[in-house]
C-alpha positions as CSV (number, residue, x, y, z in Angstrom):
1,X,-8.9,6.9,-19.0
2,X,-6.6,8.3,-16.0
3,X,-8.4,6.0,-13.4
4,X,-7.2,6.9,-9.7
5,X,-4.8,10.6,-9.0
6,X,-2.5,11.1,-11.6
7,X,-0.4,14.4,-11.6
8,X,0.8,15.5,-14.8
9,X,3.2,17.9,-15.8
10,X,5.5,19.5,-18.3
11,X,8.5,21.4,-17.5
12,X,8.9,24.8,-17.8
13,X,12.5,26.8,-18.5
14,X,12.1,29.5,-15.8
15,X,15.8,31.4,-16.7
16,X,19.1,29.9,-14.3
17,X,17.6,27.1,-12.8
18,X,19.5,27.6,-9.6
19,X,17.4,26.8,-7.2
20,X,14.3,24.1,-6.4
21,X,11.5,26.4,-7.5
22,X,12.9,27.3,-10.1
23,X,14.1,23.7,-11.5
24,X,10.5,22.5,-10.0
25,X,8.5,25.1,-12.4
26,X,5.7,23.2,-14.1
27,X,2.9,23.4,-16.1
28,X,0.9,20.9,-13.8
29,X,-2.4,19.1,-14.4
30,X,-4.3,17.0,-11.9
31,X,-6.6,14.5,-13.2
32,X,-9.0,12.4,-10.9
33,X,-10.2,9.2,-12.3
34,X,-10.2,10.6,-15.6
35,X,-11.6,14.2,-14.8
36,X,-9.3,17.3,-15.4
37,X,-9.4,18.8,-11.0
38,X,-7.6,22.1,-12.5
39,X,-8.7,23.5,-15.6
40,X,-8.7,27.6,-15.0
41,X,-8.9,30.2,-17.5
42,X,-6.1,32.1,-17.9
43,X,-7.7,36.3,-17.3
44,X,-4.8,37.6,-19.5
45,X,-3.9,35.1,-21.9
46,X,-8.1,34.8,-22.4
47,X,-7.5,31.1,-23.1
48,X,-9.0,28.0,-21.6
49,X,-6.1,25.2,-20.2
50,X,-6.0,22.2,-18.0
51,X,-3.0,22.7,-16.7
52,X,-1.7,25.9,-14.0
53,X,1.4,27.2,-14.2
54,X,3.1,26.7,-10.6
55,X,6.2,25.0,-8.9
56,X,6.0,21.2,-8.9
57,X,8.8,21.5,-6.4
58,X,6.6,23.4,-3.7
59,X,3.5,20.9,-3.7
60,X,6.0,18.1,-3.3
61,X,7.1,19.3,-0.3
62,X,3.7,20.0,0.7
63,X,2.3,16.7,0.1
64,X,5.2,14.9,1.9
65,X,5.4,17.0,4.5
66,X,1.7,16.4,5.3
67,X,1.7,12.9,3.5
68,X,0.8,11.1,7.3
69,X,-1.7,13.2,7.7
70,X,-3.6,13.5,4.2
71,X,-3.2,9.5,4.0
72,X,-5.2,9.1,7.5
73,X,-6.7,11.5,9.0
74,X,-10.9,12.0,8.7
75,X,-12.8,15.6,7.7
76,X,-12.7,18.2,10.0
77,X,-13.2,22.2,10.1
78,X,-10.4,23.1,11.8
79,X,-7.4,25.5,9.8
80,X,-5.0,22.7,11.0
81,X,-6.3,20.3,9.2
82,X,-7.1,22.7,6.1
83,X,-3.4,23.3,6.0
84,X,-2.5,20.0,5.7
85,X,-5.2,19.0,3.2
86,X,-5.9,21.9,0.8
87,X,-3.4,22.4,-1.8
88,X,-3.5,26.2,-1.3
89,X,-1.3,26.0,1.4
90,X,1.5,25.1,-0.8
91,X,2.1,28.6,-0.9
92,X,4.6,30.3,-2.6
93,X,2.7,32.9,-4.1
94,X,1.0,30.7,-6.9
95,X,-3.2,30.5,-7.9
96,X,-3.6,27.6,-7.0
97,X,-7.1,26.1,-7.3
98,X,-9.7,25.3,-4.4
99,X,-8.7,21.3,-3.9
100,X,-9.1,18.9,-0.9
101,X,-7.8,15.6,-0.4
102,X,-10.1,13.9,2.1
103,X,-9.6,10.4,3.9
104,X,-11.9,8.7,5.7
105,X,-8.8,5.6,5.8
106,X,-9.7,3.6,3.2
107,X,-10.8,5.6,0.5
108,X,-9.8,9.4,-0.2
109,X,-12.3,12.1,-1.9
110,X,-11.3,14.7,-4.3
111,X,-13.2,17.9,-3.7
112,X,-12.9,20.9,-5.5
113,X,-15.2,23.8,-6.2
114,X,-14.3,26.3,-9.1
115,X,-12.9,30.3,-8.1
116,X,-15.9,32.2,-6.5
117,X,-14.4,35.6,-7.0
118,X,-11.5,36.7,-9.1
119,X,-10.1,39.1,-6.7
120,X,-7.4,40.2,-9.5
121,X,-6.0,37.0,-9.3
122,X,-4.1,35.7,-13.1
123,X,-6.8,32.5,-13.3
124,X,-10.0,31.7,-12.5
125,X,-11.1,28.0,-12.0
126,X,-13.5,26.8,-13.9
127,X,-14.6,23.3,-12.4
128,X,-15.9,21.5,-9.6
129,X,-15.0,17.7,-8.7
130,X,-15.9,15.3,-6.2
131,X,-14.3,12.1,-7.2
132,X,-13.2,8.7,-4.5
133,X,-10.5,7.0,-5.1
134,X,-9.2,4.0,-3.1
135,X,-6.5,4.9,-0.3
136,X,-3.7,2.7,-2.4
137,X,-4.7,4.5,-5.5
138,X,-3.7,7.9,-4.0
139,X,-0.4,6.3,-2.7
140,X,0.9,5.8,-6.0
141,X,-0.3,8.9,-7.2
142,X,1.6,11.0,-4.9
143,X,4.6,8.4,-4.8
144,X,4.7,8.8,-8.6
145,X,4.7,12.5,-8.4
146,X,7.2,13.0,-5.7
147,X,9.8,10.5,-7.3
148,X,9.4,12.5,-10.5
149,X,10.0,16.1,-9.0
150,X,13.2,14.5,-7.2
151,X,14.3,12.8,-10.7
152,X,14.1,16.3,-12.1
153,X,15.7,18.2,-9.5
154,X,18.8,15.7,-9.7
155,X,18.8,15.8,-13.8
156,X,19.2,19.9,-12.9
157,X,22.0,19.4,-9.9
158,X,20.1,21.2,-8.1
159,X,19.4,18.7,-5.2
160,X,16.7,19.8,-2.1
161,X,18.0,18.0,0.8
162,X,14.8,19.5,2.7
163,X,12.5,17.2,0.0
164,X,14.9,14.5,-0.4
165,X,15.0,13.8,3.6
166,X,11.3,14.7,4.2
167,X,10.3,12.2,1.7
168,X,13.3,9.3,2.8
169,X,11.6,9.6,6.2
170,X,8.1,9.5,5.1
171,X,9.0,5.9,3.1
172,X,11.4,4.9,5.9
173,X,8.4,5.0,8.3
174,X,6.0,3.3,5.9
175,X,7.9,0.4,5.5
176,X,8.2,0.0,9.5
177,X,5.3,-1.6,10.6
178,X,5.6,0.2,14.9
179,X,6.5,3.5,13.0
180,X,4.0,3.2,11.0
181,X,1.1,2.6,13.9
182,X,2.7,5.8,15.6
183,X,2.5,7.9,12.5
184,X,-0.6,6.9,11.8
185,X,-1.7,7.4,15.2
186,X,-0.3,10.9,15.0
187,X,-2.4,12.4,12.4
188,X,-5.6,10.5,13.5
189,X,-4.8,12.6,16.5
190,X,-4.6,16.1,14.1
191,X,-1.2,16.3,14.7
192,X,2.1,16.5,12.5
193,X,4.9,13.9,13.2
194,X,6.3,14.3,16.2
195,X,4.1,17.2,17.4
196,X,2.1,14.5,19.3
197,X,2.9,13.9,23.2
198,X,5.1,10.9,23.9
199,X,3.5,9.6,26.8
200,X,0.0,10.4,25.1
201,X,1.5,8.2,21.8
202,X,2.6,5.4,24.6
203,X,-0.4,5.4,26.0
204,X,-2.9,5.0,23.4
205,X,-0.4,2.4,21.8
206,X,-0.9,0.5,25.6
207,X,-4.3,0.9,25.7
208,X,-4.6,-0.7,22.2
209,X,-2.7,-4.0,22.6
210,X,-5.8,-5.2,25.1
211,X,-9.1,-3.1,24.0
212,X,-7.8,-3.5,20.0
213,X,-5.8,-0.9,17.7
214,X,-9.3,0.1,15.3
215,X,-11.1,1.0,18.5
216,X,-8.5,3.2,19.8
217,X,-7.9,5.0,16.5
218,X,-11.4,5.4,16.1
219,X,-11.3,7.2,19.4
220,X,-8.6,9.0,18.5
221,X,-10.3,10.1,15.1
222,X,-13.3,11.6,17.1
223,X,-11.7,12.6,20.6
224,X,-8.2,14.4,19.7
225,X,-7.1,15.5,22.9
226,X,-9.6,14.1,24.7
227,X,-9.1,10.7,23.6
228,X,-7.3,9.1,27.1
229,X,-10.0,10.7,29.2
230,X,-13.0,8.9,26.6
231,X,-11.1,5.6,26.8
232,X,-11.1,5.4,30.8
233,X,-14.7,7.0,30.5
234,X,-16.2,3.8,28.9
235,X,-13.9,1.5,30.8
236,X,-15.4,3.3,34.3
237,X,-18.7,2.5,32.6
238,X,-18.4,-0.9,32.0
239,X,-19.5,-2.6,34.9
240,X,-23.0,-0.4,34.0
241,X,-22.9,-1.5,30.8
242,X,-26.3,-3.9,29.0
243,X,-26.0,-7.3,28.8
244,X,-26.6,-8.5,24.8
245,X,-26.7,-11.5,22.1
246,X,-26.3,-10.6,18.5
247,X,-28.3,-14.0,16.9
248,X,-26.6,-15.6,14.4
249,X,-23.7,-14.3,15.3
250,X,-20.8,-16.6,13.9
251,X,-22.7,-17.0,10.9
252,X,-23.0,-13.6,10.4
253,X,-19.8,-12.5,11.0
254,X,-18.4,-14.9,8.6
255,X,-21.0,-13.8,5.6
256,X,-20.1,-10.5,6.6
257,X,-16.3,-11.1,5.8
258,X,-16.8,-12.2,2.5
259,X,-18.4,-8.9,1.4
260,X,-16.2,-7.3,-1.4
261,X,-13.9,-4.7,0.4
262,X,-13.9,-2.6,-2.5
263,X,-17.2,-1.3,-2.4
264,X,-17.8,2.0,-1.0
265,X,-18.4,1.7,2.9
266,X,-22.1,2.3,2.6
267,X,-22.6,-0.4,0.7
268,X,-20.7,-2.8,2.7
269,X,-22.7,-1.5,5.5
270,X,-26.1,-2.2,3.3
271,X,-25.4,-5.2,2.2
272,X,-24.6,-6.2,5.9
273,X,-27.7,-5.2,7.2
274,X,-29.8,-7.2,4.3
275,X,-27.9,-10.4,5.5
276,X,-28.8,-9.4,9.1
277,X,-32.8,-8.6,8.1
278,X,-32.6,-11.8,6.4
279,X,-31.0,-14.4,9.3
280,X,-32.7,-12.7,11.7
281,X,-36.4,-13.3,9.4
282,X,-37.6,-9.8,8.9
283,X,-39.6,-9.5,6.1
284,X,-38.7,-6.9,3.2
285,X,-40.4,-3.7,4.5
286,X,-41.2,-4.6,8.1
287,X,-40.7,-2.3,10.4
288,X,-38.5,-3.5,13.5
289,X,-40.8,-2.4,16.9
290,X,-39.3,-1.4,20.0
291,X,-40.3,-5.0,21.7
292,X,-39.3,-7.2,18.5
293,X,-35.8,-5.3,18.6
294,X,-35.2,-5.9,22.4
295,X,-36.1,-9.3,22.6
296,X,-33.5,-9.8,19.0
297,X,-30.8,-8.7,20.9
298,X,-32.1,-10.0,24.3
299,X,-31.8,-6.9,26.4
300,X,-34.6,-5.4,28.8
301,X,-37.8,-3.2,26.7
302,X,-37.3,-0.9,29.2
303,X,-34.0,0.5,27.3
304,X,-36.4,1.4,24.5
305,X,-38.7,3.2,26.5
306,X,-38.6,6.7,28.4
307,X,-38.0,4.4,31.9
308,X,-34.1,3.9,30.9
309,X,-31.2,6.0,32.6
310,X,-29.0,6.7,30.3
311,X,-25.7,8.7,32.3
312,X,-23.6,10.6,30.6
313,X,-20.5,9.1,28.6
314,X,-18.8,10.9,25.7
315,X,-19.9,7.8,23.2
316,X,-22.0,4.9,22.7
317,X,-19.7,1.6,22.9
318,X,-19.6,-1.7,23.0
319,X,-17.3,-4.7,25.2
320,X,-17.1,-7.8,24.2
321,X,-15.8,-10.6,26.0
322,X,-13.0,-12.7,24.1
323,X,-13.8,-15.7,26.5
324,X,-17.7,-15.6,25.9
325,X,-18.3,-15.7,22.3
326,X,-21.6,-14.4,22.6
327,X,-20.7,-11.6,25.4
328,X,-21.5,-8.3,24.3
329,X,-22.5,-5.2,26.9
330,X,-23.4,-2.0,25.1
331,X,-23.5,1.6,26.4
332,X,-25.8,4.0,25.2
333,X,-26.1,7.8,25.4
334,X,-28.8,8.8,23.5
335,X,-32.0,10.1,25.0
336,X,-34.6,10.2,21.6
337,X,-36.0,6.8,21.7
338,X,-35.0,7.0,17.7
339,X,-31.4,8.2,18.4
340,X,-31.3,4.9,20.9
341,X,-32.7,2.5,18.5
342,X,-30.0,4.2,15.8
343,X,-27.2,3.2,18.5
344,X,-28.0,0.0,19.1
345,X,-28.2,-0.8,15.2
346,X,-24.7,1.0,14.8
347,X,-23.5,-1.5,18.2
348,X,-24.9,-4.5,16.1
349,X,-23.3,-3.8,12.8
350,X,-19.7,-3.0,15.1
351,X,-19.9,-6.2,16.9
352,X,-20.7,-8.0,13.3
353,X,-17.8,-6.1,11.4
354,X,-14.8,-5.6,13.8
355,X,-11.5,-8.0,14.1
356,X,-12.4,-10.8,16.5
357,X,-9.2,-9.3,18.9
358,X,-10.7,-5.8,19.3
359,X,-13.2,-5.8,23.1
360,X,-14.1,-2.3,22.4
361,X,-16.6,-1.1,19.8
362,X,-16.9,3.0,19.9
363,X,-19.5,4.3,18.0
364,X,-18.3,7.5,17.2
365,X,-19.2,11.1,14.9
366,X,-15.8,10.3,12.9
367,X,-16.1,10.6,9.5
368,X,-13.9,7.4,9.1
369,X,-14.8,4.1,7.1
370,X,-15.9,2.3,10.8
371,X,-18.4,5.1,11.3
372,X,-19.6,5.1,7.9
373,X,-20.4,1.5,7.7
374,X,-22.4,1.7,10.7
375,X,-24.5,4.6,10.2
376,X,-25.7,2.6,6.4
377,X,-25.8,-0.6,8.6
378,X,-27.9,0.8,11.3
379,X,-30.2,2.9,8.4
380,X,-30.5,-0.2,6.1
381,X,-31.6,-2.4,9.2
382,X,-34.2,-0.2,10.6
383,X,-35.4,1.4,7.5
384,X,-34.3,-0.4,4.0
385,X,-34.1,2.3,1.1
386,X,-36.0,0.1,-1.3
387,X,-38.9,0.2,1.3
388,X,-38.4,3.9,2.5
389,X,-38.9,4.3,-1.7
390,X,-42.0,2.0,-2.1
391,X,-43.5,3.9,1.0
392,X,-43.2,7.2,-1.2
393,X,-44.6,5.3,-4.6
394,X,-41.0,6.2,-6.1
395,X,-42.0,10.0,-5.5
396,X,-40.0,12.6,-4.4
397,X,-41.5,13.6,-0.4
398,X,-42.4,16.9,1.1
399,X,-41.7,17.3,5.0
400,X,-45.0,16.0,6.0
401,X,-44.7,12.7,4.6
402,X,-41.4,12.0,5.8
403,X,-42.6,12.8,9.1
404,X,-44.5,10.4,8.3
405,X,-42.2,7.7,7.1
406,X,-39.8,7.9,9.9
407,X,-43.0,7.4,12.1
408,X,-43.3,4.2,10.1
409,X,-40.5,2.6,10.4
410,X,-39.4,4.4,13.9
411,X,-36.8,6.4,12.9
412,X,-36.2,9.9,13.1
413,X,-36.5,12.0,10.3
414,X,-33.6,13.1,9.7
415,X,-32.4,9.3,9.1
416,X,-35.1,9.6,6.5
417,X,-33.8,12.2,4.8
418,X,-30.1,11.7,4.5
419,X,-31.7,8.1,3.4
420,X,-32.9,10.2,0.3
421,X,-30.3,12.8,-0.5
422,X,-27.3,9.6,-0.1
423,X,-29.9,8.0,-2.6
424,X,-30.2,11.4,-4.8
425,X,-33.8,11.7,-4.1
426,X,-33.5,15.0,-2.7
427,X,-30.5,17.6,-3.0
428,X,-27.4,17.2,-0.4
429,X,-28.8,21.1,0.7
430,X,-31.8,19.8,2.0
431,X,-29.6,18.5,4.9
432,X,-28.7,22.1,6.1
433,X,-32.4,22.9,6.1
């Protein structure tokens, strides 16, 4: 079984092969951990393949152009970042099919949907995938790939020096560690190498030798352009910030690290929370109240009531204070008492999970592996799945009772459904609804 990306391909003779596209003509087949991501059917042929009929030589160029970018940087709905992550814009004239690559840093998705309209075009895709693989896994797929277009080109003396010194850099940078950081940085930011401000590179790269690297490019992840202005934001809101203790703090943060880093996000950030239910003596199925969770964390149960002021800031954060084990201050910015209680969870799962060097803990909308892990952290600890399913009697809900639920275990609903539909109780649609 083809476990992780594997391209495959056969050569094609294509008449004089006198130039790249030419020498780079394929019949190429994608498989994702085991499942064909491109069979079509050919319109005039009227024959079913698994592999399309394009130039390897193009895509190469495409992936390494945009290798920084596809390697790091989260989902968004911009056509920037659809350039650089859907294989369509490879170009060159070829069908090729409807295929994302999608990061979220430590693990990449694999999303296709099959052609929706023919539009005259030779092939029609038949398939729809959405596969993860791990980060390192798509590494060597694409460094496998790329090696063996080059190989071919030089076999045909026909040598792209635009390939050959796009990908030297790209493997130059990766194997310096400062490069690397900026790079990385870069396309966190949405941009292509070098497109990126110095002074804005610079600065970030200051900023993260005191308030820790994740926390900036976590920032930068959510905040582009913004991201300088949201940094000094939270650092003007510091002094404002609520006082907190995390109990069982160095106990937890060690049991924490020992939790397999292979396993999807969300279930690093579920197991988390069950360690954190169990330290902290919550019984399976207890609701946490407003009161119990101030007094866990030691904070005033006025911030879980409609007497706080929240002021604006562009994120909920955290600071901790490297000479003060136990000092922790926590901004918040959401007005629902639900969205608050959410925050907070997130803040305690941060504070349990990040690198003992890193003072700032964003809670952000990226859709990175930090953000991930909190938002199953903070839904495990304030509404476990296996009692949010023993509250429905293993039944499938209607509206009313999960109104119902998230009442229970005060939440808002919406945690309760995207509870059931990551679950597969309910359909990914109902989300949109």
């Amino acid at each position: 079984m083809k476990q992780g990306l594997v391209l495959e391909f056969e050569w094609l003779a294509s008449g004089p092969l006198d130039s790249s596209t030419r020498a780079g003509l394929a019949a190429l087949s994608i498989w994702v951990n085991g499942k064909p991501a491109n069979e079509l059917e050919d319109i005039f042929a009227k024959t079913v393949r698994r592999s399309m009929r394009v130039s390897a030589h193009d895509l190469a160029i495409w992936l390494a152009a945009n290798w920084w970018r596809l390697r790091w940087e989260p989902q968004r709905e911009s056509l920037s970042w659809k350039m650089s992550h859907q294989i369509g814009a490879a170009g060159g004239g070829y069908a090729w099919p409807s295929l994302s690559f999608v990061s979220d840093g430590e693990f990449v998705s694999v999303i296709g949907q099959p052609s929706t309209d023919w539009g005259g075009a030779p092939v029609r895709y038949l398939n729809s995938i959405d596969e993860i693989i791990s980060a390192r896994e798509f590494e060597l797929g694409i460094d496998h790939y790329v090696e063996a277009v080059l190989e071919r080109l030089t076999s045909c003396h026909n040598v792209d020096s635009a390939l050959i010194d796009v990908w030297a850099a790209v493997c130059e940078e990766r194997q310096n560690p400062e490069q690397s950081n900026e790079r990385k940085l870069e396309a966190l930011l949405g941009y292509d190498p070098d497109e990126a401000s110095t002074s804005v590179i610079e600065t970030l790269q200051g900023m993260a030798t005191y308030l820790g690297r994740g926390a900036i490019e976590e920032i930068a992840s959510a905040s582009q352009n913004d991201a300088m202005d949201h940094v000094n934001m939270l650092l003007e809101h510091q002094n404002n910030a609520i006082p907190a203790v995390v109990p069982e703090r160095d106990y937890l943060c060690q049991k924490i690290s020992e939790i397999d880093r292979s396993q999807r996000p969300w279930q690093q950030g579920a197991r988390s929370a069950a360690l954190v239910r169990n330290a902290w003596g919550i019984h399976a199925g207890e609701p946490i109240a407003n009161k119990k969770l101030c007094d866990l964390i030691d904070i005033p149960g006025k911030i879980l009531s409609g007497e706080a002021d929240i002021e604006y800031c562009p994120m909920a954060a955290g600071f901790r204070n490297c000479a003060d084990r136990d000092g922790l201050k926590l901004i918040l910015t959401k007005h629902p008492i639900t969205g608050r209680r959410f925050e907070l969870a997130r803040l305690i799962g941060a504070d349990l999970s990040a690198k003992t060097c890193e003072t700032l803990l964003p809670v952000t909308n990226a859709k990175t592996t930090r953000q991930k892990f909190q938002r199953a952290f903070a839904q495990e600890l304030l509404c476990p799945f296996v009692s949010l399913d023993e509250y429905f009697g293993g039944k499938i809900p209607d509206d009313d009772k999960i109104e119902l639920a998230a009442d229970h275990f005060h939440v808002s609903p919406l945690l309760v459904k995207t509870a059931l539909v990551n679950r597969g109780r309910l359909p990914r649609y109902e989300l949109a609804v």
